[in-house]
ZADORO-415925 format. One line per field, with one value per atom (N, C-alpha, C): atom name; x, y, z; residue in three letters. Coordinates in Angstrom, 3 decimals. Example, Ala and Ser with C-alpha at 12.3 -4.5 7.8 and 13.67 -1.06 7.14 Angstrom:
a = (N; CA; C; N; CA; C)
xx = (13.190; 12.300; 13.200; 12.850; 13.670; 12.900)
yy = (-5.690; -4.500; -3.300; -2.250; -1.060; 0.030)
zz = (7.800; 7.800; 7.800; 7.080; 7.140; 7.870)
r = (ALA; ALA; ALA; SER; SER; SER)
// end
This chain:
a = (N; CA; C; N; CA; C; N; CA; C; N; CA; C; N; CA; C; N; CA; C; N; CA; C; N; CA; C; N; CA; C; N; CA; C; N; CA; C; N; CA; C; N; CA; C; N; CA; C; N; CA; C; N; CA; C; N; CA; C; N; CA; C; N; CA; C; N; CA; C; N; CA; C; N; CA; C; N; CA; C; N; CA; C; N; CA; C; N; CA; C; N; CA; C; N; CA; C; N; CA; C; N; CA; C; N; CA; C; N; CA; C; N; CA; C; N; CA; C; N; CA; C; N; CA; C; N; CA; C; N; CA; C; N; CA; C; N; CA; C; N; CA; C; N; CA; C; N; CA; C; N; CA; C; N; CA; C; N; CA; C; N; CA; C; N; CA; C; N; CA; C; N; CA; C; N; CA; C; N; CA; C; N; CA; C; N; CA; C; N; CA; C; N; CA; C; N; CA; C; N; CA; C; N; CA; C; N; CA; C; N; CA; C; N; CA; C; N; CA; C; N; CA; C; N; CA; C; N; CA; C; N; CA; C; N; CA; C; N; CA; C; N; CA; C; N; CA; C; N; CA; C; N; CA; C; N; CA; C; N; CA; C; N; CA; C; N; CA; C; N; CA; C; N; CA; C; N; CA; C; N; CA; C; N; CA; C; N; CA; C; N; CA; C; N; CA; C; N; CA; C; N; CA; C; N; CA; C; N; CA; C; N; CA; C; N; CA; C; N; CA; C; N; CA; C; N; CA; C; N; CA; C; N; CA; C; N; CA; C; N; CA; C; N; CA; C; N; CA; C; N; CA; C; N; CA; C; N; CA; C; N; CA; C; N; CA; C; N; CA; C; N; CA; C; N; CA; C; N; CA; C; N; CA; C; N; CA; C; N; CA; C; N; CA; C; N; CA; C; N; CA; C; N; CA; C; N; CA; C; N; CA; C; N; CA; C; N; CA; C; N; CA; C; N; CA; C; N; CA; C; N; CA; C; N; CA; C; N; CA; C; N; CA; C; N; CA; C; N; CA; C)
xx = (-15.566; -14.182; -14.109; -13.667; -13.488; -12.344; -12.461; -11.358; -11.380; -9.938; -9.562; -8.667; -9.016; -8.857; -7.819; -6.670; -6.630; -6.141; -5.591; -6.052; -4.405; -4.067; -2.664; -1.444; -0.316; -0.303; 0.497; 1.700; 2.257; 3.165; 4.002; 4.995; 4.894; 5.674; 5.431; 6.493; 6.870; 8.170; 8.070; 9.187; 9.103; 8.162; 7.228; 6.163; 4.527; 5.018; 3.469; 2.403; 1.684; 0.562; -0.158; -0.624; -1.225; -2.486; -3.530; -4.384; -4.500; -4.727; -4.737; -6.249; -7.220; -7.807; -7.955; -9.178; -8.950; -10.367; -10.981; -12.112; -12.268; -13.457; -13.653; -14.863; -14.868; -16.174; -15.917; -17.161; -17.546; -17.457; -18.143; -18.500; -19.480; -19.429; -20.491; -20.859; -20.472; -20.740; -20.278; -20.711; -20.294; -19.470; -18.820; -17.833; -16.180; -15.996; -14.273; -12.970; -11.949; -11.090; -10.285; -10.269; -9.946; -8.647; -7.171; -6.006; -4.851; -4.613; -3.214; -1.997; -0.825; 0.360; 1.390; 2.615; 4.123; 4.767; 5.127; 6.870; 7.876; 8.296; 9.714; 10.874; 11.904; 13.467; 13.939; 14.409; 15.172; 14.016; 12.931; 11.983; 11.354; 10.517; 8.960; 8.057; 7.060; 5.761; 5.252; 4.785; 4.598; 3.192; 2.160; 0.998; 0.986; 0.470; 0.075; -0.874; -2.326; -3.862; -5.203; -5.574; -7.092; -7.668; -9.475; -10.862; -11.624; -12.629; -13.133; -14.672; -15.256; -16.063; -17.282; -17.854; -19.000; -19.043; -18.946; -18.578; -17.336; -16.332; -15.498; -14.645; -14.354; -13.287; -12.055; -10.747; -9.421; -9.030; -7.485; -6.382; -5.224; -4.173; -2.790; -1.812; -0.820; 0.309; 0.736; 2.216; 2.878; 3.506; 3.188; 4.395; 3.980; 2.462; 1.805; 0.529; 0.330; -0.975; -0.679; 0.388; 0.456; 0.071; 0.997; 1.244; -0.096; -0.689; -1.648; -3.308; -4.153; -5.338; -6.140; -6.428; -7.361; -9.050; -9.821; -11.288; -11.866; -12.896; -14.003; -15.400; -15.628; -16.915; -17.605; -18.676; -19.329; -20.148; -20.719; -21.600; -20.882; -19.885; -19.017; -18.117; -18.245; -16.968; -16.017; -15.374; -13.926; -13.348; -11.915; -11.603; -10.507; -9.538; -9.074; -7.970; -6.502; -5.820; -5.273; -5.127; -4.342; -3.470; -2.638; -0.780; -0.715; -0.136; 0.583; 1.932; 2.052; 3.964; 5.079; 4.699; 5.290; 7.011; 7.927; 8.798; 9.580; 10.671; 11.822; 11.378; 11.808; 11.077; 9.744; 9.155; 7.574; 7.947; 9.011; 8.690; 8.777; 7.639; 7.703; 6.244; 5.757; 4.676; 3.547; 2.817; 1.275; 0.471; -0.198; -0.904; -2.199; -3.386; -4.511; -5.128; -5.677; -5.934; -7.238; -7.623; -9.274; -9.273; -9.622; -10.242; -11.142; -11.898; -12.982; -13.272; -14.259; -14.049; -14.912; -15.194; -16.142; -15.441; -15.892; -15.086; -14.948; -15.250; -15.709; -16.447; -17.253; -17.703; -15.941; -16.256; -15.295; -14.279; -13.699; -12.732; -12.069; -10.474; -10.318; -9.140; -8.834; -8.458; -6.941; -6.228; -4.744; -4.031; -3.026; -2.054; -0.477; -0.773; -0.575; -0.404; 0.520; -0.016; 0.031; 0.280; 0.174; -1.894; -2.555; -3.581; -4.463; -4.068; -4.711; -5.041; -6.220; -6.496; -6.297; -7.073; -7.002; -6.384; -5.645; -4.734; -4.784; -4.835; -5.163; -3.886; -3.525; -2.374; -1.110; -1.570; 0.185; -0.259; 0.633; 0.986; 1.822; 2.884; 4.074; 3.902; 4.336; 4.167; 5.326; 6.287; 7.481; 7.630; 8.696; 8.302; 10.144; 10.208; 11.485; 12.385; 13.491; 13.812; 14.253)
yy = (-2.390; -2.675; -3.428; -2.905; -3.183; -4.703; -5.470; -6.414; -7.331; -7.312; -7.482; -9.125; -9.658; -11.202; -10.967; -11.240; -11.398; -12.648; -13.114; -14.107; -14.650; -15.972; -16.505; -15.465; -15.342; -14.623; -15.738; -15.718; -16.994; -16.490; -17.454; -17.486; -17.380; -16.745; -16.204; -15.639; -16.330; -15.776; -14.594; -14.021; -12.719; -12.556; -11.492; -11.488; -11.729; -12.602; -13.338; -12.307; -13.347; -12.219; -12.877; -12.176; -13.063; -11.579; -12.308; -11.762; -11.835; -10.939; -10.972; -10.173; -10.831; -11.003; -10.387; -9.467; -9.155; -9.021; -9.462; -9.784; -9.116; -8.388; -7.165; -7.940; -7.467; -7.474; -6.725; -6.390; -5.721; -4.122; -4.223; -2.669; -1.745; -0.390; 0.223; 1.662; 1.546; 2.634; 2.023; 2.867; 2.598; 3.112; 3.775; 4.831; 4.690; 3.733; 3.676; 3.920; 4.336; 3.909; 2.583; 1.717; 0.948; 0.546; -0.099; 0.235; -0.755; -0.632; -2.120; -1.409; -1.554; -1.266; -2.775; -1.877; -3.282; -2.621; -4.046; -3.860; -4.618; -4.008; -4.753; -4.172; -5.070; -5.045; -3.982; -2.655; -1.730; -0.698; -0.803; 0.353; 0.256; 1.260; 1.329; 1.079; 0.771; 0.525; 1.711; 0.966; 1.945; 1.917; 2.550; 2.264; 2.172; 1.383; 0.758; 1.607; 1.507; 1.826; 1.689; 2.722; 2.827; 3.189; 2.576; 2.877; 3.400; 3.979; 4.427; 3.431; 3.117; 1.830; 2.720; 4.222; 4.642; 5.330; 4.626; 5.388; 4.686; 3.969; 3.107; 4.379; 5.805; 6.369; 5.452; 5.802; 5.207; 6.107; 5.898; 6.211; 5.660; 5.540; 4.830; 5.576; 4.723; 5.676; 5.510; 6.629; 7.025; 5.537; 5.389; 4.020; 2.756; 2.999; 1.557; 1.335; 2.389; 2.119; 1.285; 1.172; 0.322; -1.045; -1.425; -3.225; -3.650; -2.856; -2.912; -2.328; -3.572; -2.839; -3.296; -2.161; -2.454; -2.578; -3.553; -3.148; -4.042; -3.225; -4.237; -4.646; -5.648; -6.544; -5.746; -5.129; -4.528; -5.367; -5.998; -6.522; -7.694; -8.313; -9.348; -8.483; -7.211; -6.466; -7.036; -7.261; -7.691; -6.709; -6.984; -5.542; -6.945; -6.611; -7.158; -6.384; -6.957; -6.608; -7.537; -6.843; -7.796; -7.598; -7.775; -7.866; -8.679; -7.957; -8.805; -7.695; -8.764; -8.353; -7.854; -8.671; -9.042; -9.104; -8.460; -8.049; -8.926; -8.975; -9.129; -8.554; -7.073; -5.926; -6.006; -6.890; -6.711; -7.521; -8.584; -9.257; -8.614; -9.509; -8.489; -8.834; -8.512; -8.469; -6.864; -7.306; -6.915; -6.997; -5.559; -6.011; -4.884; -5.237; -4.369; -3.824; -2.667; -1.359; -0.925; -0.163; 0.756; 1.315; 2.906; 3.626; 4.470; 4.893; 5.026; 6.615; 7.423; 8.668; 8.802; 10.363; 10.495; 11.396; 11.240; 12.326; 13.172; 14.836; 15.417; 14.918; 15.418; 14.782; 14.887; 13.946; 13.472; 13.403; 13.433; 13.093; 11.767; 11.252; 10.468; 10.361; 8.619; 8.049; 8.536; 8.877; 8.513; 7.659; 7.635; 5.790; 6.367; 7.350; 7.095; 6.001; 5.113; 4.251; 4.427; 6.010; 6.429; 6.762; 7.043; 7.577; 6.148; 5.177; 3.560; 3.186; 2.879; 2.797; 0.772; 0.316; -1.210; -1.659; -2.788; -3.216; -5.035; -6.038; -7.239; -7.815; -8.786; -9.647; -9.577; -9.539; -9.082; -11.106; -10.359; -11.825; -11.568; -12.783; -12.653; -12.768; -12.020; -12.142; -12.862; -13.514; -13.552; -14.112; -13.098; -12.837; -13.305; -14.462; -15.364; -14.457; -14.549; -14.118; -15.158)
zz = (17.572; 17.269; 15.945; 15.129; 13.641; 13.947; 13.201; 13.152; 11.681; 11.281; 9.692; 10.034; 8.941; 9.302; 7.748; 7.199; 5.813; 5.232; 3.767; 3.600; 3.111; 3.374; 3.276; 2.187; 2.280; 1.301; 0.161; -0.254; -1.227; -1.808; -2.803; -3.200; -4.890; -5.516; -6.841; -7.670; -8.994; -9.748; -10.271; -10.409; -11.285; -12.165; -11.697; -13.152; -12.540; -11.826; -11.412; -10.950; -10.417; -9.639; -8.160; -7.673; -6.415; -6.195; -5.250; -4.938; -3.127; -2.548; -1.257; -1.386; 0.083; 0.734; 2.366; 2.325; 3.676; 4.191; 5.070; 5.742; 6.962; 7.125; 7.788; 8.867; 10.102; 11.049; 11.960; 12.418; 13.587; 12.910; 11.866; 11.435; 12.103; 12.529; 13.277; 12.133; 11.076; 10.562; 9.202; 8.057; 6.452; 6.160; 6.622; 5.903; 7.350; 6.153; 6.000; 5.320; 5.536; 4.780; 5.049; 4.003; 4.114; 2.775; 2.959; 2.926; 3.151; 1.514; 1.982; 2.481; 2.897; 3.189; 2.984; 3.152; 2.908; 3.776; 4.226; 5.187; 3.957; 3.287; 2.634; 3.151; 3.174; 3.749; 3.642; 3.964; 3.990; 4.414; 4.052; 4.154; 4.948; 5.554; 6.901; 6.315; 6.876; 6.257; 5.216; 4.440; 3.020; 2.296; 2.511; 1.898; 0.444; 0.011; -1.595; -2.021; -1.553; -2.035; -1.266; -0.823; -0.129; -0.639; -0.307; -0.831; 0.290; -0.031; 0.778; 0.853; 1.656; 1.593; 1.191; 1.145; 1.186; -0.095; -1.361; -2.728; -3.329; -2.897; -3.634; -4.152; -3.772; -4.581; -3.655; -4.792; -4.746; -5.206; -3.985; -3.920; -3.610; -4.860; -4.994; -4.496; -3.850; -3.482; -5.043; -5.005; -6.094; -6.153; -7.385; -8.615; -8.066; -7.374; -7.019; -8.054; -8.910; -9.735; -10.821; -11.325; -12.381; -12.414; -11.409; -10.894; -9.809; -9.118; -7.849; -8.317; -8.063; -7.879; -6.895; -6.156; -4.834; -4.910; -4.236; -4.651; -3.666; -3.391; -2.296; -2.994; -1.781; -1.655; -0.845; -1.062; 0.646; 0.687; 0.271; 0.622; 1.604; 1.145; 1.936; 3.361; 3.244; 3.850; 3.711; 2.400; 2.107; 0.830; 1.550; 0.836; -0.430; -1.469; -2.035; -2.516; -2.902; -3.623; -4.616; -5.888; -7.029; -6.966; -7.710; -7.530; -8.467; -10.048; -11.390; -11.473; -12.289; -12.749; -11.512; -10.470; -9.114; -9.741; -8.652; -8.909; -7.507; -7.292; -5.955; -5.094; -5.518; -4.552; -4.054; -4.528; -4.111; -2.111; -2.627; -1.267; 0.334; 0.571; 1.973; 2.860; 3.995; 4.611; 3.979; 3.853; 3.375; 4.670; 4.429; 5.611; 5.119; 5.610; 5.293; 6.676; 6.525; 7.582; 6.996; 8.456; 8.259; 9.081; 8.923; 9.793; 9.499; 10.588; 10.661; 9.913; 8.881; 8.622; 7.466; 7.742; 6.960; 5.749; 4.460; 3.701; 3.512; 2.960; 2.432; 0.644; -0.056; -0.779; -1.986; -2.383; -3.737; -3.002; -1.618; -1.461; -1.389; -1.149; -0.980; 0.312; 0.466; 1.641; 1.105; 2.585; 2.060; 3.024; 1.884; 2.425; 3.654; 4.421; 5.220; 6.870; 6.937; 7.838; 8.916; 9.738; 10.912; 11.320; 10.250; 10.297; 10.444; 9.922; 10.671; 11.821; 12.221; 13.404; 13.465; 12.529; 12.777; 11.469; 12.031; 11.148; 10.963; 9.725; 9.643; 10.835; 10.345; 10.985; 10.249; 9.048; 8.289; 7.034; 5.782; 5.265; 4.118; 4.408; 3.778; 2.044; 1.367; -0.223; -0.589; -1.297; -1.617; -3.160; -3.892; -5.255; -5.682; -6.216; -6.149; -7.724; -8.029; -9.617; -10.171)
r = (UNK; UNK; UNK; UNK; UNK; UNK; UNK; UNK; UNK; UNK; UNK; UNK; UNK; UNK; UNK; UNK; UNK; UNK; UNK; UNK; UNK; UNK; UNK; UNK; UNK; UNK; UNK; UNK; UNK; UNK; UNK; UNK; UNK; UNK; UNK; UNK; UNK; UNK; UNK; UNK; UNK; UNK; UNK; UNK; UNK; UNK; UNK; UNK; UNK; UNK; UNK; UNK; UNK; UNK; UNK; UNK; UNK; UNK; UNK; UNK; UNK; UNK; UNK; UNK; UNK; UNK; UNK; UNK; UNK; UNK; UNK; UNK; UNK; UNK; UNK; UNK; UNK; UNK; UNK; UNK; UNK; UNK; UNK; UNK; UNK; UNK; UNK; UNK; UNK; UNK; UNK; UNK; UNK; UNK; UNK; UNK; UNK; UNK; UNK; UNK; UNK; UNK; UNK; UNK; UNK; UNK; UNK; UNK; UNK; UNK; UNK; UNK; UNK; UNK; UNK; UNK; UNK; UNK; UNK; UNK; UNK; UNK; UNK; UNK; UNK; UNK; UNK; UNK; UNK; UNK; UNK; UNK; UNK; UNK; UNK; UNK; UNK; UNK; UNK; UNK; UNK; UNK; UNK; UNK; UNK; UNK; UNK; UNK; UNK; UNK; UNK; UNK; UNK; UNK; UNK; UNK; UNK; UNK; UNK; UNK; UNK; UNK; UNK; UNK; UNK; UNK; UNK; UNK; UNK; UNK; UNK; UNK; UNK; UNK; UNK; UNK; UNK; UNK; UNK; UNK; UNK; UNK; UNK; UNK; UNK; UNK; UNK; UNK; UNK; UNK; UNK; UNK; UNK; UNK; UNK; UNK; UNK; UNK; UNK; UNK; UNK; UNK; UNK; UNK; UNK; UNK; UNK; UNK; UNK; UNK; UNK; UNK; UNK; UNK; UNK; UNK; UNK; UNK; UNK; UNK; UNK; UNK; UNK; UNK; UNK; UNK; UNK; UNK; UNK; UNK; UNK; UNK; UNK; UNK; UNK; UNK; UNK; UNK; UNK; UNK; UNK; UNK; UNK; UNK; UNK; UNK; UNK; UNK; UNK; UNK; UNK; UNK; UNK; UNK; UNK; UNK; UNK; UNK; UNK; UNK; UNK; UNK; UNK; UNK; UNK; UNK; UNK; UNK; UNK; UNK; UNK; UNK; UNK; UNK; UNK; UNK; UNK; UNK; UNK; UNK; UNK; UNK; UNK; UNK; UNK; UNK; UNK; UNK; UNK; UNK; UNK; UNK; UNK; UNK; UNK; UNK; UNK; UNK; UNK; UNK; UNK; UNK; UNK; UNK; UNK; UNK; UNK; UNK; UNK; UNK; UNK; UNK; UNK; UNK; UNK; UNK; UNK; UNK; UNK; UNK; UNK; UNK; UNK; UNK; UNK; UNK; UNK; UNK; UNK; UNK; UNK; UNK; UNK; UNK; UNK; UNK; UNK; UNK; UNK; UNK; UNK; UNK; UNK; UNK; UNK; UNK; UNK; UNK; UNK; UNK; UNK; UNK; UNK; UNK; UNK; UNK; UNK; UNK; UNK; UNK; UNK; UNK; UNK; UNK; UNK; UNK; UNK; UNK; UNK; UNK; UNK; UNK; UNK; UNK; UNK; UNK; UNK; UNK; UNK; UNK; UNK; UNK; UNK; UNK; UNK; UNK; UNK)
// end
């Protein structure tokens, strides 16, 4: 049973940046996708960006590559996201996901958040104007 611990999230003016943190155990295999998502106000959960832990390819959802970059520690099993030029819209719960899968070669993860099997605890971002 995979389980994702992630890391406080914080408060930040227009522009800023913050880094979130997500801490992985109880791995039984190398090959994950692993995957931020947002709950912001009006919308469903919305995936940002997954890696795949066995080769590091990435994949951004659409109009998240600019502002967002995702990247892991394997050696730590921690996965990471940056977040600059933080917007209003950014605010919202963050939350990081993994499931379990193997790729085809060169493929990549997608940010679907129905296809998530384990999911962190959630942490609030909030991006003031």
């Amino acid at each position: 049973q995979l389980h994702l611990v992630q890391s406080e999230g914080g408060s930040v003016q227009n522009g800023g940046s913050l880094r979130l943190s997500c801490a992985a155990s109880g791995y039984t295999t190398s090959r994950y996708c692993m995957g931020w998502f947002r709950e912001v106000p009006g919308k469903e959960r919305e995936g940002v960006a997954a890696i795949y832990t066995d080769g590091g390819r990435i994949k951004y959802a659409d109009s998240m590559k600019d502002r967002f970059t995702i990247s892991q520690d394997i050696d730590a099993h921690t996965l990471f996201l940056q977040m600059d030029g933080l917007k209003p819209d950014d605010t919202g719960m963050y939350y990081c996901a993994a499931r379990k899968v193997r790729l085809p070669s060169g493929g990549t993860c997608n940010t679907h958040p129905d296809d998530y099997a384990y999911w962190g605890q959630g942490t609030q971002v909030t991006v003031s104007s």
